[in-house]
C-alpha positions, 0 to 999 in steps of 0.5 A: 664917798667913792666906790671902790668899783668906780675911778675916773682917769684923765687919758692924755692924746697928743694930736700933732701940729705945726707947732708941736704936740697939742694935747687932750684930755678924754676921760675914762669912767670905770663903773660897776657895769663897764667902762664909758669914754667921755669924747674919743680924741681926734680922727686918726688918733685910734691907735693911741687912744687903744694904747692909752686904754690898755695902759690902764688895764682897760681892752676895747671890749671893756667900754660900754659907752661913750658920751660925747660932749659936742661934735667937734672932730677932736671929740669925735674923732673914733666913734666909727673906729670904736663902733666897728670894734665894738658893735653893741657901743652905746652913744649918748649925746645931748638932744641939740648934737644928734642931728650933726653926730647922725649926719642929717646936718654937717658938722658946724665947723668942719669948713672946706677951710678947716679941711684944708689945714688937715693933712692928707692921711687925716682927712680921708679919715675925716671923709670916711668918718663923715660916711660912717655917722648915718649909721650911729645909733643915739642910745640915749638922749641927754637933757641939762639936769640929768643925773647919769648912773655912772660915778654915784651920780653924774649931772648932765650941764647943757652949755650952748654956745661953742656948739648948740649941744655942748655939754659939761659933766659934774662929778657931785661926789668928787667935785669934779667939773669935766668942762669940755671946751666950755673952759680951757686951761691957758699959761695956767690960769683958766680961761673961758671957750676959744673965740675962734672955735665958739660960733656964739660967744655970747651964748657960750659966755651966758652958759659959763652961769650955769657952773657957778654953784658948783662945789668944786675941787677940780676942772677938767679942761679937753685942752689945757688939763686940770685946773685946782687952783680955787676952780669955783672963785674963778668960774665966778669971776669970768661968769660976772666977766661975761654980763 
């Protein structure tokens, strides 16, 4: 059943590139005692996610915490934009990310080639971002299995592979799997992790098991959006594809 105290809302940040707009997908969790962003959209991006909170009624001082599924920069992007707007900000990250969010290791893939392909504005925003991540206080330390007290019941899935620390969310009551980038939505259809961005495919590949028993409704995905169409049969079948 859900509680009138608590929803879940998809945000929709649009990050500029050559392209066109790509979009992504946080998500925002009201509860009883505030509210938690799930990933914080890609650096320079403040602005937009600010305005696409308020949208939904929701000032920066209504977020309590915010839960990081892996390192990535568009993931990562506003933590020290919102740990400067909000000093007592929570962080809660899987044991296997801390070293990278806390600076004592650099970011997996953010390569002197990575960095190259980001525009100027952006990467002295990166830089400062980079500076910042000595100073984050990990307030709590996620394990696979946990059951978050936020949405009557949240479970915690560690799915190594596109980062040692990747994590995807199950929402029991709503049957709702935040997937991360552990699986993407592609010309409708979904899909397992990029290759390009997924140092190891095969452990990411193998965590795809973990989400098999799922009853599942809908899959969120950070890039591509939701997928409803029989999410639980399609999970299985890449899973199988995977062996």
């Amino acid at each position: 059943m859900s509680h009138p105290t608590t929803s879940i809302t998809v945000l929709n940040l649009q990050i500029p590139t050559p392209s066109g707009n790509s979009p992504i997908f946080p998500v925002m969790l009201s509860d009883v005692d505030g509210v938690t962003l799930v990933d914080t959209g890609m650096i320079g991006q403040f602005a937009e996610l600010q305005s696409a909170l308020e949208q939904e009624g929701v000032q920066l001082s209504d977020v309590k915490r915010v839960i990081i599924t892996h390192q990535d920069i568009d993931h990562i992007g506003n933590v020290g934009a919102l740990l400067d707007a909000i000093p007592d900000l929570e962080i809660w990250a899987h044991a296997d990310e801390i070293p990278y969010l806390t600076g004592e290791k650099p970011l997996i893939k953010f390569t002197p080639e990575r960095r190259a392909l980001l525009p100027a504005p952006v990467l002295a925003l990166a830089d400062q971002l980079l500076l910042q991540l000595p100073e984050v206080n990990i307030s709590r330390t996620l394990a696979d299995g946990d059951i978050l007290p936020l949405q009557g019941g949240t479970q915690v899935i560690h799915t190594p592979g596109h980062t040692p620390g990747h994590i995807c969310l199950y929402f029991g009551e709503q049957q709702f799997l935040l997937a991360a980038d552990e699986l993407r939505v592609v010309d409708d259809e979904l899909v397992g992790p990029a290759p390009q961005a997924t140092p190891d495919m095969p452990e990411a590949l193998r965590s795809l098991k973990k989400l098999t028993d799922l009853k599942l409704n809908k899959v969120l995905c950070y890039h591509g959006g939701e997928y409803m169409n029989d999410p639980a049969q399609r999970i299985a079948t890449l899973a199988e594809s995977a062996e």
